[in-house]
C-alpha positions as CSV (number, residue, x, y, z in Angstrom):
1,X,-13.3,12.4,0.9
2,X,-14.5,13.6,-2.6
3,X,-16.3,10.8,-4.4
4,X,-14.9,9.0,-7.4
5,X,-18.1,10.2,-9.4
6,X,-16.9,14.2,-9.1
7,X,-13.4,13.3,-9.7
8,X,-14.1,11.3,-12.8
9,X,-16.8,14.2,-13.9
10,X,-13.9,17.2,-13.8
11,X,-11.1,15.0,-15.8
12,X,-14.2,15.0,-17.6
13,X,-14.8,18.6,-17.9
14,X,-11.3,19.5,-18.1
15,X,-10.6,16.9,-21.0
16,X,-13.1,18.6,-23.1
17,X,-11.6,21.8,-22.8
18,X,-8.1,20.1,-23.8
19,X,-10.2,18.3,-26.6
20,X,-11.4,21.9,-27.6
21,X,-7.6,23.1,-27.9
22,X,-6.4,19.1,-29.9
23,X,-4.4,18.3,-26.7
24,X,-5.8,14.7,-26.4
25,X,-5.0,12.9,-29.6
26,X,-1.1,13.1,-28.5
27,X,-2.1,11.1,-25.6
28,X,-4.6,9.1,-27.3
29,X,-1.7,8.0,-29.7
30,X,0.7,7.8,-27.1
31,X,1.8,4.1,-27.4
32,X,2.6,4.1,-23.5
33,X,-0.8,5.2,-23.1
34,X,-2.7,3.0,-20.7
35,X,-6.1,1.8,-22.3
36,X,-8.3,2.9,-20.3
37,X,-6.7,6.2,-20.1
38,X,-7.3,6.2,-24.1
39,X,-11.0,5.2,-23.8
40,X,-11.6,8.2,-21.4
41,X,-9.9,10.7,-23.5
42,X,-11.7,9.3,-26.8
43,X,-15.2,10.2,-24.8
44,X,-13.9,13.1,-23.6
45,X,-13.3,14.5,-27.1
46,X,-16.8,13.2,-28.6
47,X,-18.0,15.4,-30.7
48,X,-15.1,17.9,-30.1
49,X,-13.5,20.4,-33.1
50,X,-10.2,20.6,-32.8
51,X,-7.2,22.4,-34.2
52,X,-5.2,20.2,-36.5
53,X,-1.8,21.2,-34.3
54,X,-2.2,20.9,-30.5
55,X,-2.5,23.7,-28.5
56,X,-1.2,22.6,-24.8
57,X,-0.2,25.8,-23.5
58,X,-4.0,27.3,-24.3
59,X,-5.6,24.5,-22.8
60,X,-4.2,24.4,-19.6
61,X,-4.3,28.4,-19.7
62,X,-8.6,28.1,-20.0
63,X,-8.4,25.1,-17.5
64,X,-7.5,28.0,-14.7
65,X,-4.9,28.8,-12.4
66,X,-4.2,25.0,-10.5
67,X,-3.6,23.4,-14.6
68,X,-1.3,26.6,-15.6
69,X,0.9,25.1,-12.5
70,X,0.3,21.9,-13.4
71,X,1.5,22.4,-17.0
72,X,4.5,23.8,-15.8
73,X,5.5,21.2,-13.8
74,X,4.5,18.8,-16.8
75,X,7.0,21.1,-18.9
76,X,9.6,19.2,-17.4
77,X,8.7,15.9,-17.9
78,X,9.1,14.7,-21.7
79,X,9.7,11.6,-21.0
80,X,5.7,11.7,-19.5
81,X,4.0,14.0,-22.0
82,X,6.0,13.7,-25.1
83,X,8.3,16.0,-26.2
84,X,6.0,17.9,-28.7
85,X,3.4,18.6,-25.4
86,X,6.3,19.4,-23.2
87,X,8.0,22.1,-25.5
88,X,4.6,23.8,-26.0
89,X,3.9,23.7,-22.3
90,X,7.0,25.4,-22.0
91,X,5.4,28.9,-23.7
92,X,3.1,28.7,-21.1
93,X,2.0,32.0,-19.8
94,X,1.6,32.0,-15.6
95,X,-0.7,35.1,-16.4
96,X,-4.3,36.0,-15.5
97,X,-6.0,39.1,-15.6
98,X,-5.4,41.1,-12.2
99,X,-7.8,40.8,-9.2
100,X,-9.6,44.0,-8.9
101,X,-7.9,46.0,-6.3
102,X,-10.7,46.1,-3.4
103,X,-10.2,42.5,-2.7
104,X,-6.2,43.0,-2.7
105,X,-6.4,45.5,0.2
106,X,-8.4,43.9,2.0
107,X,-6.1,40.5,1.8
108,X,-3.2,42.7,2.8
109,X,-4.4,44.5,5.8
110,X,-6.0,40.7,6.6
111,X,-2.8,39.4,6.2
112,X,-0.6,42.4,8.2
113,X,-3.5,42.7,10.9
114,X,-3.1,46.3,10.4
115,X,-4.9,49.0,8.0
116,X,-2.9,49.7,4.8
117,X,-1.8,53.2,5.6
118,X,-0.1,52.1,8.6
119,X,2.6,50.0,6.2
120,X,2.6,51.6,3.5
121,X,2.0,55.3,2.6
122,X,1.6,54.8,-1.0
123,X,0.6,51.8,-3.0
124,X,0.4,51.3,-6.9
125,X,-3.8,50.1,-7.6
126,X,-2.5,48.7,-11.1
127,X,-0.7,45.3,-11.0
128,X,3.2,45.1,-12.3
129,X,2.3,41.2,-12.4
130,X,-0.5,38.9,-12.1
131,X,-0.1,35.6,-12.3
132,X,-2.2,32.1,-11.2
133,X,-1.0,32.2,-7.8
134,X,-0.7,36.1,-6.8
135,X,0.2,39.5,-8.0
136,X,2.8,42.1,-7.8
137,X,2.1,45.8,-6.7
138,X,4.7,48.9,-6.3
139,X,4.5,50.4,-3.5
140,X,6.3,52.8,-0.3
141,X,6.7,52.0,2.8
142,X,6.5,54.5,5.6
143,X,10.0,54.9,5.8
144,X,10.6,55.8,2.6
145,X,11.4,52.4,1.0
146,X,10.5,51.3,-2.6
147,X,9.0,47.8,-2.5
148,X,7.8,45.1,-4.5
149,X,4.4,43.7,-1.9
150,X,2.6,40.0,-3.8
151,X,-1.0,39.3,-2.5
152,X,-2.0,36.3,-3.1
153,X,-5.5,35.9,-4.9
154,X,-8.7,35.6,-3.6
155,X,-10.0,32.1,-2.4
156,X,-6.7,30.7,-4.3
157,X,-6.3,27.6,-1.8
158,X,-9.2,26.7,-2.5
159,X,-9.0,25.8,-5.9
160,X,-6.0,24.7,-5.8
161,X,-6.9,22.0,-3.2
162,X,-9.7,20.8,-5.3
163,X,-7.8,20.3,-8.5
164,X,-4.9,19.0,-6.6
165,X,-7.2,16.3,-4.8
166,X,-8.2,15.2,-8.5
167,X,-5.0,14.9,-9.8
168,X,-3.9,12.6,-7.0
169,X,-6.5,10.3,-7.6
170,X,-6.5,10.1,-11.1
171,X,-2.3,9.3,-10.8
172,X,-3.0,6.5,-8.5
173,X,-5.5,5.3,-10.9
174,X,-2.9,5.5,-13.8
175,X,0.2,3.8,-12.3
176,X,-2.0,0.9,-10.7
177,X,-2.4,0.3,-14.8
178,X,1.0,-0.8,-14.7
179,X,3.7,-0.6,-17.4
180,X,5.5,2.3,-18.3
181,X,2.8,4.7,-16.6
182,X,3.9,2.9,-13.1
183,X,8.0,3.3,-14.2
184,X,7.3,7.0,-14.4
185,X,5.9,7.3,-10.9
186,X,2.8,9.9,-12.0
187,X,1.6,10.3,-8.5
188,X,5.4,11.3,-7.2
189,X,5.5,13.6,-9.5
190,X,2.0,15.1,-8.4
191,X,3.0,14.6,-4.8
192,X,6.3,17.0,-5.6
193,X,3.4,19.4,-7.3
194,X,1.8,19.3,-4.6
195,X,4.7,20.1,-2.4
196,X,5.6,22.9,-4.9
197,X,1.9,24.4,-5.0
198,X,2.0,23.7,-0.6
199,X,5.0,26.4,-0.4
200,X,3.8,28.8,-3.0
201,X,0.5,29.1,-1.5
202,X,2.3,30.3,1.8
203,X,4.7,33.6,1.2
204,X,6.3,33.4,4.3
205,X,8.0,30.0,2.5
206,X,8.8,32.1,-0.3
207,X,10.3,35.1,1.9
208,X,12.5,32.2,3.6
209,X,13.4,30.4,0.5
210,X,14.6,34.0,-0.6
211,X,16.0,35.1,2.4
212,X,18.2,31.8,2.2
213,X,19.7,32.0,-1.4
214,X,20.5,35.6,-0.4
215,X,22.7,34.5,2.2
216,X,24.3,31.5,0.1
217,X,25.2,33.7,-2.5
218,X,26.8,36.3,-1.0
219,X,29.9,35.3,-2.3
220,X,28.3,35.6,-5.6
221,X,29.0,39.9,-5.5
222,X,27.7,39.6,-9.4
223,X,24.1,38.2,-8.2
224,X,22.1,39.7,-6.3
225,X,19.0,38.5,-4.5
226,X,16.5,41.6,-2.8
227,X,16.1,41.6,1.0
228,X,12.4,40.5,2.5
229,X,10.6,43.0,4.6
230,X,9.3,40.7,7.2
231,X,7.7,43.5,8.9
232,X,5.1,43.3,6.6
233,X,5.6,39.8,5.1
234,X,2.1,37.4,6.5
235,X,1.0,33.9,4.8
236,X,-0.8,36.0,2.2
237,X,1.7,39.0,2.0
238,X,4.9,39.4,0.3
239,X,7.3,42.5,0.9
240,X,10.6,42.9,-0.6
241,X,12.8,45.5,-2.1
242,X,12.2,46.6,-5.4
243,X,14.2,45.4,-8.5
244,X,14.7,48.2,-11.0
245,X,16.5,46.9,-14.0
246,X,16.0,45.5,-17.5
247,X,14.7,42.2,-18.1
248,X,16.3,39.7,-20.2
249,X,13.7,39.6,-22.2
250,X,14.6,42.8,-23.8
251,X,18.3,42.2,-25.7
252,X,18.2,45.7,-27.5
253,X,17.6,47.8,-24.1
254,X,20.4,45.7,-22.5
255,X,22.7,46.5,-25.3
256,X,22.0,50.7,-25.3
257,X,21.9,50.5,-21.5
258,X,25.6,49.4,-22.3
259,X,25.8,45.7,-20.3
260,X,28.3,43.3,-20.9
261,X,26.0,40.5,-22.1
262,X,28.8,37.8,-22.5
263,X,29.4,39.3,-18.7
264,X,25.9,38.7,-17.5
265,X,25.5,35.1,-18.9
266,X,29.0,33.9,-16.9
267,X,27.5,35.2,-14.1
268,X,24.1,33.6,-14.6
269,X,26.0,29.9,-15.0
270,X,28.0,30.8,-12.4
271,X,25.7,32.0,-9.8
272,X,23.5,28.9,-10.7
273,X,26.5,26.1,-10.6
274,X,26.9,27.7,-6.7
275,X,23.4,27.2,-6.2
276,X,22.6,23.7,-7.2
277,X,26.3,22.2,-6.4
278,X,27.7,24.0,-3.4
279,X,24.6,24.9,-1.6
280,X,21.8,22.3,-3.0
281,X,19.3,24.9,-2.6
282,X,18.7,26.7,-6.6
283,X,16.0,28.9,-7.8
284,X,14.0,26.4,-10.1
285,X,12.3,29.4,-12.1
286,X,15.2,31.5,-13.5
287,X,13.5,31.9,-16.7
288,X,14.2,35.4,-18.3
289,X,11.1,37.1,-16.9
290,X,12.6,36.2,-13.6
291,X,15.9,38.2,-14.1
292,X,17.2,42.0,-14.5
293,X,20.4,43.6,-15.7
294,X,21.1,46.1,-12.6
295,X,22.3,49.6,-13.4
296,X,25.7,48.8,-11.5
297,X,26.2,45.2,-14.0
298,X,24.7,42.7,-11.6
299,X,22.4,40.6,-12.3
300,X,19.3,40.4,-10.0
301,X,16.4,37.6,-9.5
302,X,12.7,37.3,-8.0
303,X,10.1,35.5,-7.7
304,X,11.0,32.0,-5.3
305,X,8.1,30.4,-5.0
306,X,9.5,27.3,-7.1
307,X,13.1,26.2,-5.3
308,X,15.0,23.0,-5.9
309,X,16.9,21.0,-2.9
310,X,19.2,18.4,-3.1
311,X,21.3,17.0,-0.1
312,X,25.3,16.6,-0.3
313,X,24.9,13.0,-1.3
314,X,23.2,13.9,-4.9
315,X,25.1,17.0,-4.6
316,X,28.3,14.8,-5.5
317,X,27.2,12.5,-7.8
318,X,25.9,15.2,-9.9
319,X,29.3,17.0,-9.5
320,X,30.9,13.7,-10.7
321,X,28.6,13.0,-13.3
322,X,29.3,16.9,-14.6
323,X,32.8,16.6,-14.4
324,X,33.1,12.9,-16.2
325,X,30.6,14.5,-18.9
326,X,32.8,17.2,-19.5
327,X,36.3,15.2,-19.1
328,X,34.8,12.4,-21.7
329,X,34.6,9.9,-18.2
330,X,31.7,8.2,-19.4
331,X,32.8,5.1,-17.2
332,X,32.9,7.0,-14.2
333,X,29.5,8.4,-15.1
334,X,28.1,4.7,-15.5
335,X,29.4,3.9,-12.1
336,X,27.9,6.6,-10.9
337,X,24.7,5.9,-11.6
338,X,24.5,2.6,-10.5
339,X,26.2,3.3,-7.3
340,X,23.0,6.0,-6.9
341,X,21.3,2.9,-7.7
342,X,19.1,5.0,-10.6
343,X,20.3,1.9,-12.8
344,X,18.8,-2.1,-12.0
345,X,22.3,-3.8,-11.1
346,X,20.8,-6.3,-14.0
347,X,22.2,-4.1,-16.6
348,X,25.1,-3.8,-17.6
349,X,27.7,-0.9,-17.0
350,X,29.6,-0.5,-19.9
351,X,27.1,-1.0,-22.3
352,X,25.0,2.1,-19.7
353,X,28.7,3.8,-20.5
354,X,28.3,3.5,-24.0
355,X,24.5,4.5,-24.0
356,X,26.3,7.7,-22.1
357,X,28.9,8.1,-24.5
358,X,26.5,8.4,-27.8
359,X,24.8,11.2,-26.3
360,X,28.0,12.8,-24.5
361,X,30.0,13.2,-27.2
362,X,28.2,15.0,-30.2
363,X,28.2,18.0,-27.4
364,X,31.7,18.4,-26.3
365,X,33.7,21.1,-27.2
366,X,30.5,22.8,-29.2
367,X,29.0,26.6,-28.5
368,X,25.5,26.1,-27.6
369,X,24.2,27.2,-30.7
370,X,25.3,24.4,-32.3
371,X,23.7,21.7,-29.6
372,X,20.3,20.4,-30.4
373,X,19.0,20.2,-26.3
374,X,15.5,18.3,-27.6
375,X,18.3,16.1,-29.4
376,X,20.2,15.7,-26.1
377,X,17.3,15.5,-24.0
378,X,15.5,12.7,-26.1
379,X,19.3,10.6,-26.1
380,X,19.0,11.0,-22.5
381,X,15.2,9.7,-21.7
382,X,15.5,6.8,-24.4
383,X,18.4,5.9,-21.9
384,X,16.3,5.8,-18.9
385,X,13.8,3.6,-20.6
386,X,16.6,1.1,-22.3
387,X,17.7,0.7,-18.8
388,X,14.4,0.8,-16.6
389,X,15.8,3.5,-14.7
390,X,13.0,5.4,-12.4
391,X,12.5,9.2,-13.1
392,X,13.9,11.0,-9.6
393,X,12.2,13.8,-9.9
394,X,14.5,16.4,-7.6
395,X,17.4,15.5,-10.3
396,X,14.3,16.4,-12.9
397,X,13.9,19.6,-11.6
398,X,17.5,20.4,-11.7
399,X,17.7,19.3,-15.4
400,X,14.7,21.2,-15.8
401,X,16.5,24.1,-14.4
402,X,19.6,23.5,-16.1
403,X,18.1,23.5,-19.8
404,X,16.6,26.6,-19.1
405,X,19.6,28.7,-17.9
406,X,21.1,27.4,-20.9
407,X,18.8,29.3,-23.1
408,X,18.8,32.2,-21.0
409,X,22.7,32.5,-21.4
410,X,22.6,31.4,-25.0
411,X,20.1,34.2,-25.6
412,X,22.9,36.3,-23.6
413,X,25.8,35.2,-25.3
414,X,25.2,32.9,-28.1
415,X,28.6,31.7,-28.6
416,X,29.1,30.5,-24.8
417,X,30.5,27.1,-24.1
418,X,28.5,25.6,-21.1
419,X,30.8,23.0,-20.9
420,X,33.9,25.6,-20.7
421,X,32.5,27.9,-18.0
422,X,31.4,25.5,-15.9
423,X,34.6,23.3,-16.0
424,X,36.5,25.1,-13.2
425,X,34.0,25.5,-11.0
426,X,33.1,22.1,-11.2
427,X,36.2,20.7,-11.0
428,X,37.2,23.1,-8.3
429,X,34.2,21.9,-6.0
430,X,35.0,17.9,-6.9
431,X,38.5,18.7,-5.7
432,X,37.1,20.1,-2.3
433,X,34.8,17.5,-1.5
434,X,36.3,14.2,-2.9
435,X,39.7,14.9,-2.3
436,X,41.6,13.1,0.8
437,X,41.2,16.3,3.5
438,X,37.1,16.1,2.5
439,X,37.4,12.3,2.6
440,X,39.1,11.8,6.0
441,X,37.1,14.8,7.9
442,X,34.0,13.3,6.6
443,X,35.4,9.8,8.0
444,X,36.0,11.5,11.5
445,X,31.9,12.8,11.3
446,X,30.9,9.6,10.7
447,X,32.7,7.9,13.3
448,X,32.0,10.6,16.4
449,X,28.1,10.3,15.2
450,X,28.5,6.8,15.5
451,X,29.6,6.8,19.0
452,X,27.1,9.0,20.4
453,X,24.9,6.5,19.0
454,X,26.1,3.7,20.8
455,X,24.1,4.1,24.0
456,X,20.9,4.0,21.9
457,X,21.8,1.2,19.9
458,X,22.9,-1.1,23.2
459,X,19.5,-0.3,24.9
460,X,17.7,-1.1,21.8
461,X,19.5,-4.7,21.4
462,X,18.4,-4.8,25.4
463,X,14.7,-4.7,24.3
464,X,14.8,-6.6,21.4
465,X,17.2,-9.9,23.0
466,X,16.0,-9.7,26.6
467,X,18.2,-11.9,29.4
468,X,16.5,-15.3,29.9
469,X,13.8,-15.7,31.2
470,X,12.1,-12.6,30.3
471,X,8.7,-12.2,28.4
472,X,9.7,-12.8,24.1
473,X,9.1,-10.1,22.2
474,X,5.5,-9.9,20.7
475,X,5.7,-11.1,16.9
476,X,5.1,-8.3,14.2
477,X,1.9,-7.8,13.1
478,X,0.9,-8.4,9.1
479,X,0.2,-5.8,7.4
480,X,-3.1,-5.2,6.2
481,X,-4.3,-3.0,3.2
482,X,-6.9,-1.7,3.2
483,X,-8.4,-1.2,-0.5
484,X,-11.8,0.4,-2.0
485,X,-14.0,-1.7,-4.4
486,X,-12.9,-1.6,-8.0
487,X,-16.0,0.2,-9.4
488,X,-15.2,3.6,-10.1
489,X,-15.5,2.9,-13.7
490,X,-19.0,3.0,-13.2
491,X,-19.1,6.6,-12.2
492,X,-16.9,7.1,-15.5
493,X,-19.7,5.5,-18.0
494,X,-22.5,7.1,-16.5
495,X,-21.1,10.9,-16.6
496,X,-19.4,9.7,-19.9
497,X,-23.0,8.6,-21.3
498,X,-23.9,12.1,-19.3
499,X,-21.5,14.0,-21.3
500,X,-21.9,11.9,-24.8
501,X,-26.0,12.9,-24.6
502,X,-25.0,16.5,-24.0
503,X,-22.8,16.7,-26.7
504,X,-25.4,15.2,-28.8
505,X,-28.0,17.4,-27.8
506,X,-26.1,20.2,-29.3
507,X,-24.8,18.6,-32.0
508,X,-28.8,18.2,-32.9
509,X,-29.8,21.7,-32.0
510,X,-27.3,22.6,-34.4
């Protein structure tokens, strides 16, 4: 176990470079801000020049390739960061330059067990893509087949175990403070990181996660998801088809290629309201890097290394809490919520109604141009604090999501109506599962899983109530927990006063 001294020594390190770029006074005047968390940054940022305006995205860029992750993730969270720190983390650039190309071949014929030549008879030296995590080559397999083959980088893990083993020890430390820090559940939101990070750092979860949505969404004939090559698809290797289209990004080429961009962006809410409602299984990084125009009008995605999942349960709420957003059912919505139990039963509903109405309202029946979404989104998280409500952070990565096909479709078609296109489909998929045929089949499930529980449940009440007679049952133990002395703030002065006389040093040599 890595010792509090060298965790407390690289938040160090790392806050100076975030002092560097002006990204600590936001936290530093943070008002939620624990105090000791302030103190730390405050020495941190001794004797540090920074920019007037914050530059988040740039700091976490220089941090390296675990903090550009990081900051992503962070992206979604305003209600942690603040929203000036989350919309600049949102510009952040998952780019680093490229791995040279030695070390890349010998990854993949690690990875495949087999020399290069033997997959592939001609592969592309220059990167398409390189990112924190991997990078992208062109290249032809022995049949003949154009593919797209990611390598992950070099001695990737681990770094990213290292920072990741940091960051869950300074969350503990921070929601142990109490207060608003421990209503915001820091390390669950590291832990789903981590999770994140886990699956990206293994490409056989990727080609999986892939393979699945392609299958979900073949009913989707307007989206389309490439096939995996899992002949030559390892832990380190990635193979799948190749995508040859125009990014979103580029609106001009899209236009002279002809597409139908009020076309694309139906397809884009569509194919994402099947995702997240239907199937509770979405691609969490549809940002417009991530998707192409297709020759034929389609609309293709890759990259899956970030995927949402929510299970039916959720699945419905969040239908019903879509459908009484868009139908003005802002009681149903309040119900809702505390049925989920995401609202303390000690509040009280219709004023939670209300509170939903305020920020439901100013958005119906508008285009998306005309919707302020930091508006919306602040309405929404001074909710969750009025009302002590917990962050869920699977919902937070679907809003996340949800925000951000919304800008992609806006940039598509800048008169759409969100709440217009997604109005059938939504109400269509309530209809299907809350209606009485979904109701009484779902009755029937639970009932026939019940019974073929029964056996187990009578031999369980056997061993717990034994006949007379018998030996009682032995009494539960107490729990014990186990805790670490308190004194990790001593490791904290002394590289703080390590750090302080370094900065001095300079200061003086200067």
């Amino acid at each position: 176990m890595t010792a509090a001294v060298v965790h407390v020594w690289r938040l160090l390190k790392w806050g100076r470079v975030l002092a560097r770029h002006g990204a600590l006074r936001g936290i530093e005047r943070d008002p939620n801000t624990p105090p000791p968390v302030r103190r730390l940054c405050r020495i941190a940022r001794f004797a540090a020049q920074g920019p007037a305006v914050p530059d988040y995205a740039g700091a976490f860029q220089e941090v390296g390739p675990a903090a550009i992750k990081l900051g992503q993730a962070l992206a979604t969270r305003p209600d942690l960061v603040g929203e000036e720190a989350a919309r600049d983390l949102a510009l952040l650039q998952d780019s680093l330059p490229p791995a040279p190309f030695e070390a890349i071949r010998a990854a993949i014929e690690q990875g495949l067990g087999r020399p290069i030549e033997s997959a592939f008879t001609e592969i592309d030296p220059v990167p398409v893509g390189a990112a924190s995590i991997a990078q992208v080559h062109r290249a032809i397999t022995t049949e003949g087949r154009e593919v797209a083959v990611k390598v992950l980088r070099p001695d990737i893990e681990a770094d990213f175990a290292k920072a990741i083993e940091t960051y869950e020890w300074a969350a503990a430390r921070v929601e142990g403070m109490g207060g608003e820090a421990s209503r915001l559940r820091p390390r669950l939101v590291i832990a789903h990181f981590k999770q994140w990070t886990l699956r990206e750092l293994d490409l056989r979860q990727e080609a999986a996660a892939a393979s699945e949505l392609r299958a979900n969404l073949v009913a989707e004939s307007g989206f389309h998801v490439p096939e995996i090559d899992w002949t030559r698809t390892a832990r380190r290797v990635l193979t799948l088809d190749w995508v040859e289209g125009i990014k979103l990004t580029d609106r001009q080429a899209l236009i002279d290629a002809g597409h139908d961009l009020k076309a694309l962006a139906a397809t884009l809410v569509r194919a994402f309201l099947r995702q997240a409602v239907v199937d509770g299984f979405f691609h969490a990084d549809l940002h417009q890097g991530n998707l192409f125009a297709l020759p034929d009008g389609r609309l293709a995605a890759i990259d899956f290394g970030i995927m949402g999942r929510i299970d039916r349960r959720s699945r419905i709420w969040l239908a019903e809490i879509l459908h009484g957003l868009i139908t003005g059912d802002y009681r149903r919505v309040a119900e809702i919520h505390f049925e989920a139990q995401y609202v303390p039963p000690h509040h009280d509903i219709d004023a939670f109604a209300t509170a939903l109405r305020a920020v439901g309202e100013p958005m119906r029946g508008l285009p998306v141009k005309d919707i302020s979404i930091s508006q919306m989104l602040d309405g929404l998280f001074k909710i969750t604090r009025d009302f002590d409500m917990q962050t869920q952070p699977h919902l937070l990565l679907l809003q996340k999501t949800m925000v951000m096909e919304e800008g992609v479709a806006t940039a598509l078609d800048p008169d759409i109506n969100m709440w217009e296109t997604a109005e059938p489909f939504v109400t269509e998929w309530v209809r299907t599962e809350l209606g009485p045929e979904a109701r009484l089949a779902d009755q029937i499930v639970r009932t026939v899983r019940l019974l073929r529980r029964l056996p187990d449940l009578l031999e369980r009440i056997e061993q717990s109530y034994p006949a007379p007679g018998g030996a009682p049952p032995e009494p539960p133990l107490q729990e014990v927990v186990l805790l670490r002395p308190a004194g990790w703030w001593r490791y904290a002065l002394t590289a703080a006063l390590g750090a302080a006389a370094g900065a001095a040093a300079v200061q003086y040599l200067i």
